[in-house]
MIDOSE-1310 file (N, C-alpha, C; in nm, 2 decimals, decimal comma, always signed):
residues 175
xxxx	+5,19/+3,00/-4,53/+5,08/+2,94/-4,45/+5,01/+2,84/-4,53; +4,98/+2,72/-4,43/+4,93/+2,61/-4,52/+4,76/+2,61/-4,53; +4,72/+2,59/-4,60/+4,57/+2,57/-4,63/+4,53/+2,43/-4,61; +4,39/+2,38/-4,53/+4,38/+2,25/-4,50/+4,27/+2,27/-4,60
xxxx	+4,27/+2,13/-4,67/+4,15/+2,11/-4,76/+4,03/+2,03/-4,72; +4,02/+1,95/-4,59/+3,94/+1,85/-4,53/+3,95/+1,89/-4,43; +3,86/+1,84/-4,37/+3,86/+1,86/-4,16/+3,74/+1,74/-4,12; +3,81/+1,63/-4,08/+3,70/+1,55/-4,02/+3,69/+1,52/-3,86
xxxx	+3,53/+1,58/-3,78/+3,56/+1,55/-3,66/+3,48/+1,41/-3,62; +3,55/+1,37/-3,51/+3,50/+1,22/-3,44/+3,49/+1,20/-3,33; +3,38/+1,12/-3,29/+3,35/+1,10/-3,13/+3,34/+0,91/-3,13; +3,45/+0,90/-3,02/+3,43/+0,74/-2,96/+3,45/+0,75/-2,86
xxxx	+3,37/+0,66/-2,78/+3,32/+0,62/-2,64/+3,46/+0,48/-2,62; +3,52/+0,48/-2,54/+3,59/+0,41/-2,50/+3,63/+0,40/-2,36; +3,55/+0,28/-2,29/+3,51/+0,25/-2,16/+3,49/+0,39/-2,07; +3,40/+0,44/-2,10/+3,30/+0,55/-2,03/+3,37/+0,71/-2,03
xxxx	+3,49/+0,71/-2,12/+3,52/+0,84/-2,14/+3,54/+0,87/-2,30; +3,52/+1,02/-2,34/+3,50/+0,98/-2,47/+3,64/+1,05/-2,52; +3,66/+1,04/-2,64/+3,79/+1,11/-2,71/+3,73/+1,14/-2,86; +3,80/+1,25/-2,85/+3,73/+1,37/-3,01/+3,84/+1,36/-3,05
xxxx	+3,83/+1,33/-3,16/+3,94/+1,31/-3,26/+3,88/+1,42/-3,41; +4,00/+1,47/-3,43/+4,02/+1,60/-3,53/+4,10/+1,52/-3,65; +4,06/+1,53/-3,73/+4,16/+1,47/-3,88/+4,16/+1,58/-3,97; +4,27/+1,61/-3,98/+4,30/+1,74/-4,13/+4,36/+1,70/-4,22
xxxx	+4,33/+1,75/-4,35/+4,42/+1,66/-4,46/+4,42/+1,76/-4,54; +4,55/+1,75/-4,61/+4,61/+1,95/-4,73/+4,66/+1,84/-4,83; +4,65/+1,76/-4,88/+4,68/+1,70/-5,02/+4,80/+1,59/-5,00; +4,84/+1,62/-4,89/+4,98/+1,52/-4,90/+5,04/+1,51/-4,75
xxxx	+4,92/+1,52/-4,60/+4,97/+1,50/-4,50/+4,88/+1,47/-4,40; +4,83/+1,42/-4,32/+4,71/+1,38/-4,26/+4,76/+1,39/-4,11; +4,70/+1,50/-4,05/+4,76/+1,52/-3,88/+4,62/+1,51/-3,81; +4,63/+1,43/-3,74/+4,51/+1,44/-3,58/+4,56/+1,45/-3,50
xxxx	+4,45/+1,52/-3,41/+4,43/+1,57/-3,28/+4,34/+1,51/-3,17; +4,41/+1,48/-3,10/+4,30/+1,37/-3,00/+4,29/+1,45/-2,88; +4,13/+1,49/-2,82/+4,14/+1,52/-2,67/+4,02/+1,44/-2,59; +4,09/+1,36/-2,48/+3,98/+1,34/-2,42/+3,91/+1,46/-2,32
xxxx	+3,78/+1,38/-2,30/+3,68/+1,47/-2,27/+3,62/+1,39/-2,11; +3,50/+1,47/-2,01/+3,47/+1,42/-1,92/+3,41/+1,27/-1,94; +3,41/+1,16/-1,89/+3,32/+1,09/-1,83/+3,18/+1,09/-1,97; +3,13/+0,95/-2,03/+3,08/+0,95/-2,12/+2,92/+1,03/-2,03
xxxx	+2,84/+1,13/-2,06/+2,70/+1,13/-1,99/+2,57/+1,08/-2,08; +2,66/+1,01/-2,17/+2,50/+0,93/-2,28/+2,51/+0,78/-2,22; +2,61/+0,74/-2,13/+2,60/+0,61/-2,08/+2,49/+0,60/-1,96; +2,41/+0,51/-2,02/+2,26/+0,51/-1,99/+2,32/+0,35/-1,86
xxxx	+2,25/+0,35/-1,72/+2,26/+0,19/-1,65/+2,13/+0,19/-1,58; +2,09/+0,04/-1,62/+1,97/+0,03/-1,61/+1,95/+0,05/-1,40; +1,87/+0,09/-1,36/+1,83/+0,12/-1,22/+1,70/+0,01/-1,18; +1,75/-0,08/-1,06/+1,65/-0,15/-0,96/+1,57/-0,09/-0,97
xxxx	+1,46/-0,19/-0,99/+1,33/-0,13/-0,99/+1,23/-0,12/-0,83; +1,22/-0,03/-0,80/+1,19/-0,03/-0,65/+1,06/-0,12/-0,59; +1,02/-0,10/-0,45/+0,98/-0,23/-0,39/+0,90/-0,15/-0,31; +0,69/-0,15/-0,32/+0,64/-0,10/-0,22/+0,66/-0,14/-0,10
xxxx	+0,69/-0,08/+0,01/+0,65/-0,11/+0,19/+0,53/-0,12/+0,23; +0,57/-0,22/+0,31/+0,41/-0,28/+0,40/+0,34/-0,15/+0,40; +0,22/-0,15/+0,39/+0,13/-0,03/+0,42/+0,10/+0,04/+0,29; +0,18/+0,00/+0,19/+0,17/+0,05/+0,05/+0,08/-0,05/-0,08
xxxx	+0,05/-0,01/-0,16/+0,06/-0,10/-0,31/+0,08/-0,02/-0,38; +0,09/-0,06/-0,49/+0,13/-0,05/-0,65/+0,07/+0,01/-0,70; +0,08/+0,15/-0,73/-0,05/+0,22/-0,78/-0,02/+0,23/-0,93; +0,12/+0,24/-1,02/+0,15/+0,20/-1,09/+0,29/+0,12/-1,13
xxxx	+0,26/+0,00/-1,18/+0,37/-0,08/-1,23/+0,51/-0,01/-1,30; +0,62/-0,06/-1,23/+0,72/+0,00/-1,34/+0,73/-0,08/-1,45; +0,81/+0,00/-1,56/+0,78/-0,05/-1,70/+0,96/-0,01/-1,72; +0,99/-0,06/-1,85/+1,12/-0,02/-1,89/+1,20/+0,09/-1,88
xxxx	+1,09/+0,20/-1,84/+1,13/+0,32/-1,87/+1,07/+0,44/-1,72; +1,03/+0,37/-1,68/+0,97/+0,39/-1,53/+0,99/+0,32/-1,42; +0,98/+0,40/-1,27/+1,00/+0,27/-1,18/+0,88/+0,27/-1,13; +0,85/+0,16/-1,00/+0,71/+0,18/-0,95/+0,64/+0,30/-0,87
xxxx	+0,55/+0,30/-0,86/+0,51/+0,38/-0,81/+0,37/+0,29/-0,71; +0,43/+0,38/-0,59/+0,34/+0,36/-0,45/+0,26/+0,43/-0,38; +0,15/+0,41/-0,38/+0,07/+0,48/-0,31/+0,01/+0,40/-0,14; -0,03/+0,47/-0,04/-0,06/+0,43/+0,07/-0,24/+0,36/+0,08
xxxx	-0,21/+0,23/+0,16/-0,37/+0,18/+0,16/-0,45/+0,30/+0,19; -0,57/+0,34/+0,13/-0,66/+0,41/+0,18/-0,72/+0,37/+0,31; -0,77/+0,48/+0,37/-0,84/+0,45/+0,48/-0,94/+0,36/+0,48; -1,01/+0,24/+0,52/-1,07/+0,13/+0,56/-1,00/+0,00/+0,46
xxxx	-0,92/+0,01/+0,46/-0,86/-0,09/+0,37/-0,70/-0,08/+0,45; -0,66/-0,25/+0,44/-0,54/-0,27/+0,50/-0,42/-0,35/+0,41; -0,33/-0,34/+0,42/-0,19/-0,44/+0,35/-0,18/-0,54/+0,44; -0,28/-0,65/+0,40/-0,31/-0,75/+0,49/-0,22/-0,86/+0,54
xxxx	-0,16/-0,90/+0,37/-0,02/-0,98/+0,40/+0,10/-0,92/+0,45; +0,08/-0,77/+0,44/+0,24/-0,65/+0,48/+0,34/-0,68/+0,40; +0,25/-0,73/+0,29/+0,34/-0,71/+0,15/+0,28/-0,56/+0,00; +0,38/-0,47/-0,02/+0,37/-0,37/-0,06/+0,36/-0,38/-0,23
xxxx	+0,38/-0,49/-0,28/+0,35/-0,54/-0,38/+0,18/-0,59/-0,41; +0,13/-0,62/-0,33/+0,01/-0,66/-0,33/-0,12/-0,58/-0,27; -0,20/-0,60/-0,36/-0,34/-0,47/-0,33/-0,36/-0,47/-0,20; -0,39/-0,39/-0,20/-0,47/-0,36/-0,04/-0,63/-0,43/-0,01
xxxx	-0,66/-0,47/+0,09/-0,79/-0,55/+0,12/-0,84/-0,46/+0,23; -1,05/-0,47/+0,15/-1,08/-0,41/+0,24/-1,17/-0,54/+0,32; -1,17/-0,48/+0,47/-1,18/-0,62/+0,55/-1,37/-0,66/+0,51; -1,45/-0,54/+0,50/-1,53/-0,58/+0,51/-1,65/-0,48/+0,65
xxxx	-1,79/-0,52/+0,60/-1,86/-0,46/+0,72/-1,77/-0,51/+0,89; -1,77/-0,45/+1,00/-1,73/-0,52/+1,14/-1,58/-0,48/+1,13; -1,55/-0,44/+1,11/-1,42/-0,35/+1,08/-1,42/-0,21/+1,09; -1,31/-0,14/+1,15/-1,30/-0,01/+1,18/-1,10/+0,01/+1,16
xxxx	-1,12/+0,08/+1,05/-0,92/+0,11/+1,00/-0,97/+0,27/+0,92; -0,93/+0,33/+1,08/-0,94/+0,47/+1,04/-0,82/+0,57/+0,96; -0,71/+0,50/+0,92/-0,59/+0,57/+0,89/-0,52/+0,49/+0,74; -0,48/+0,56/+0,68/-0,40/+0,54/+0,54/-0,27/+0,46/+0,58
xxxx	-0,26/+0,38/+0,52/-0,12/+0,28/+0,49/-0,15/+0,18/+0,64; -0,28/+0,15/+0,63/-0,21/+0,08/+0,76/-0,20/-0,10/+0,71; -0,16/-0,15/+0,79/-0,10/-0,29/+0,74/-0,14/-0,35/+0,90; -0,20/-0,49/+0,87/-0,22/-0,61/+0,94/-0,33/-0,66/+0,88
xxxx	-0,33/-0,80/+0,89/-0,44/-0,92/+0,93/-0,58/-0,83/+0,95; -0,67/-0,84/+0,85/-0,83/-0,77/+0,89/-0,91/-0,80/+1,04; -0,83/-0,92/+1,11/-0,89/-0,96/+1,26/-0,79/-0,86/+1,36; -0,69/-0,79/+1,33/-0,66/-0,71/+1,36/-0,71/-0,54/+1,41
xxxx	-0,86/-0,53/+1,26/-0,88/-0,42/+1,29/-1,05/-0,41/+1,28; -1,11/-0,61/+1,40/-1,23/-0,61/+1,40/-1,28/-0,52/+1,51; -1,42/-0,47/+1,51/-1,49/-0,40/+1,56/-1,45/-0,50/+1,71; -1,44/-0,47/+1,88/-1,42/-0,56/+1,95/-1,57/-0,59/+2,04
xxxx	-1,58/-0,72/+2,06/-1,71/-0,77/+2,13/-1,76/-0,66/+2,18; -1,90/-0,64/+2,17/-1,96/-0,54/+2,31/-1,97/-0,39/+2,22; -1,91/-0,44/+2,05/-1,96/-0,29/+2,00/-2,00/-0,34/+1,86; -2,03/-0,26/+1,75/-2,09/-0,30/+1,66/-2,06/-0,20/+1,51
xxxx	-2,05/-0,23/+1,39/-1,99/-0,16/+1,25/-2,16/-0,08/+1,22; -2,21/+0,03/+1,27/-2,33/+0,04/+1,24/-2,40/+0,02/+1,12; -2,30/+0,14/+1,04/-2,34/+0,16/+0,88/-2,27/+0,09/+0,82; -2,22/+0,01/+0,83/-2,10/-0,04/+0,70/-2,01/+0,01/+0,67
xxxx	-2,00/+0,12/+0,77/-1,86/+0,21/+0,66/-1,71/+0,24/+0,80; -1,64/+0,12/+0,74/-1,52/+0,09/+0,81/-1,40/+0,18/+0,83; -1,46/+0,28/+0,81/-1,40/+0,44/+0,80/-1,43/+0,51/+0,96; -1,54/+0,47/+0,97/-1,57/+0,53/+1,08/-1,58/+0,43/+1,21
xxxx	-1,54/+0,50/+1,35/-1,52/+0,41/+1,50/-1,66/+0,30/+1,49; -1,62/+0,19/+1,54/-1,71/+0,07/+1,64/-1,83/+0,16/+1,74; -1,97/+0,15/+1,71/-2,03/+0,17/+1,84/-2,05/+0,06/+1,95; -2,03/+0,13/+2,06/-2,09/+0,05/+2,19/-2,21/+0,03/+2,16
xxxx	-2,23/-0,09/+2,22/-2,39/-0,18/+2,26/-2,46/-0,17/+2,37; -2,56/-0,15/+2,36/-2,65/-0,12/+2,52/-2,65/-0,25/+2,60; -2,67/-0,25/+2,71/-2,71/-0,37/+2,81/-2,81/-0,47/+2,79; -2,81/-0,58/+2,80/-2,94/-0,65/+2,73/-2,90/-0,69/+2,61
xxxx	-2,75/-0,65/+2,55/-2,76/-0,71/+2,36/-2,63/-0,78/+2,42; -2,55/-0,88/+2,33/-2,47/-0,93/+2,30/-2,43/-0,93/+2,13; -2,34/-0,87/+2,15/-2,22/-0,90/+1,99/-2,08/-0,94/+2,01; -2,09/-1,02/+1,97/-1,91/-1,07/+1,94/-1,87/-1,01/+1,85
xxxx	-1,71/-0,98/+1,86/-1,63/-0,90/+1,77/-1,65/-0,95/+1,63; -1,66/-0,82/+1,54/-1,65/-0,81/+1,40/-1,80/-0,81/+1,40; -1,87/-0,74/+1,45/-2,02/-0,73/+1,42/-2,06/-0,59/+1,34; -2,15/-0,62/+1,24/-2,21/-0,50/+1,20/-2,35/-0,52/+1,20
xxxx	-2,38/-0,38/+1,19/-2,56/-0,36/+1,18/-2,58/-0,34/+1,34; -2,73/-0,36/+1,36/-2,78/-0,36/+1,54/-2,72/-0,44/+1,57; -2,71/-0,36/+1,72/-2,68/-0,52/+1,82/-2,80/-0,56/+1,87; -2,83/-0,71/+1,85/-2,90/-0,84/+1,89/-2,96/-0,83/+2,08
xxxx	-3,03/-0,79/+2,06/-3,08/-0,80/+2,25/-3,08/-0,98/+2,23; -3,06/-0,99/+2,41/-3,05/-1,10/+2,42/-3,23/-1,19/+2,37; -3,19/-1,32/+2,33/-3,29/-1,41/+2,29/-3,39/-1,42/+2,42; -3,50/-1,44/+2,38/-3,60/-1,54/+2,53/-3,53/-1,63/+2,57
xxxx	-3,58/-1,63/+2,71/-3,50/-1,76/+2,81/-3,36/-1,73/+2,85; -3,26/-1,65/+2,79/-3,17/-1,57/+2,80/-3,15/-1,45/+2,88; -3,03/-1,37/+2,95/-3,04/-1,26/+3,04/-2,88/-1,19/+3,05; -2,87/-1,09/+3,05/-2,73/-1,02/+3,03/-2,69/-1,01/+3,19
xxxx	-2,67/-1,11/+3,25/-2,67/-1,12/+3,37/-2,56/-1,01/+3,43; -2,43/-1,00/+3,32/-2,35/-0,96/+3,39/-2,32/-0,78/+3,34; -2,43/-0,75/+3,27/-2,46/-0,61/+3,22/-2,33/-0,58/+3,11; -2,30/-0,67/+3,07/-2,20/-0,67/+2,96/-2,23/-0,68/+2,81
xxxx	-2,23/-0,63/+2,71/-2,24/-0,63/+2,61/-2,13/-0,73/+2,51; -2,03/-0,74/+2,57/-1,92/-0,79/+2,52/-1,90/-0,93/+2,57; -1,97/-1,01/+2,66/-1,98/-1,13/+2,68/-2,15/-1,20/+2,67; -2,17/-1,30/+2,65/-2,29/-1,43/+2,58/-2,42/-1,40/+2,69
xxxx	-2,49/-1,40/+2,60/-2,64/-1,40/+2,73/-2,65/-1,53/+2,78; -2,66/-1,53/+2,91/-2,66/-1,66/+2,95/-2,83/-1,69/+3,00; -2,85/-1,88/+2,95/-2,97/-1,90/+2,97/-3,04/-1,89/+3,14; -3,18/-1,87/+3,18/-3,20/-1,81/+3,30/-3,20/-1,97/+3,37
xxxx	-3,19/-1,97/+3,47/-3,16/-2,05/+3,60/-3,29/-2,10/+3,61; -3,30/-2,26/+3,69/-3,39/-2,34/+3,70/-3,51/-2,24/+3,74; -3,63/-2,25/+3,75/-3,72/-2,15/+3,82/-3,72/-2,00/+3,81; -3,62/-1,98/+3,68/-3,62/-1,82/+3,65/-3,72/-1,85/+3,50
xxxx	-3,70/-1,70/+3,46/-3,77/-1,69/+3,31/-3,75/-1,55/+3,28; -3,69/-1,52/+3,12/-3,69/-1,40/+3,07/-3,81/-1,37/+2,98; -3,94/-1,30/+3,05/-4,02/-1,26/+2,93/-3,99/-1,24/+2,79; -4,05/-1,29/+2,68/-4,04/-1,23/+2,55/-4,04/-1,14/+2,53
xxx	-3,98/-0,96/+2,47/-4,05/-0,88/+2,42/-4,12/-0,83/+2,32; -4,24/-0,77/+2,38/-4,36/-0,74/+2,27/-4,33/-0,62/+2,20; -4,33/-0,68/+2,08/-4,28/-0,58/+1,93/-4,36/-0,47/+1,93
């Protein structure tokens, strides 16, 4: 029986599968043993870096070692351009965007003529306007009763007070 005096083992990667190589050496004969093995799994490929959707932004950047990460517009805030790369916009008082991720143009999601943004908080629905006011779309705060000389002829809130007719007159009101 022979006695080995060395044993060297080795690992090479050779186009994505690896092979172990065994070397023994007894003073005067040098035998290897080669076995390939599965598919290298330390072969690292780098992965596209992903792309938020309309309705989304960037909540964090991917980095070399991360991909992005997306979160959905909050509620009163919109993905204006409907690009998911880019922050979300909030429109502003006169605005009403009750739902997360939503995407359009901020004139998309104005309060419409005839109602009004009460509080400032674009979270919550447009109120209607009483008879006698006029607001055009994207309004916040009170709605404006019509001016003196002026008259909501057509009991609309959502269209212009019109001035009164030759031989008419709308009293001032007393504060």
């Amino acid at each position: 029986m022979k006695k080995w005096n060395l044993t060297l083992y080795c690992w090479a990667f050779i186009e994505d599968v690896i092979y172990a190589f065994w070397l023994f050496y007894n003073r005067t004969h040098f035998v290897v043993c080669i076995n390939t093995l599965e598919p290298a799994r330390t072969h690292r490929q780098c992965s596209p870096v992903s792309t938020c959707q309309a309705g989304d932004q960037v909540s964090t950047p991917a980095t070399t070692t991360s991909d992005t990460v997306c979160t959905p517009c909050l509620p009163g805030t919109t993905d204006a351009d409907n690009n998911g790369m880019t922050p979300c916009v909030n429109c502003g008082p006169g605005y009403y965007i009750p739902n997360s991720g939503s995407k359009g143009a901020c004139v998309n999601f104005a309060c419409p003529a005839g109602t009004t943004d009460l509080n400032g908080d674009n979270t919550l629905p447009c109120v209607s306007c009483a008879v006698g006011t006029y607001t055009p779309a994207a309004t916040s705060g009170i709605c404006p009763s019509c001016q003196p000389g002026t008259s909501d002829v057509d009991s609309n809130p959502a269209t212009p007070c019109v001035p009164c007719q030759a031989g008419t007159y709308e009293a001032a009101k007393s504060s």
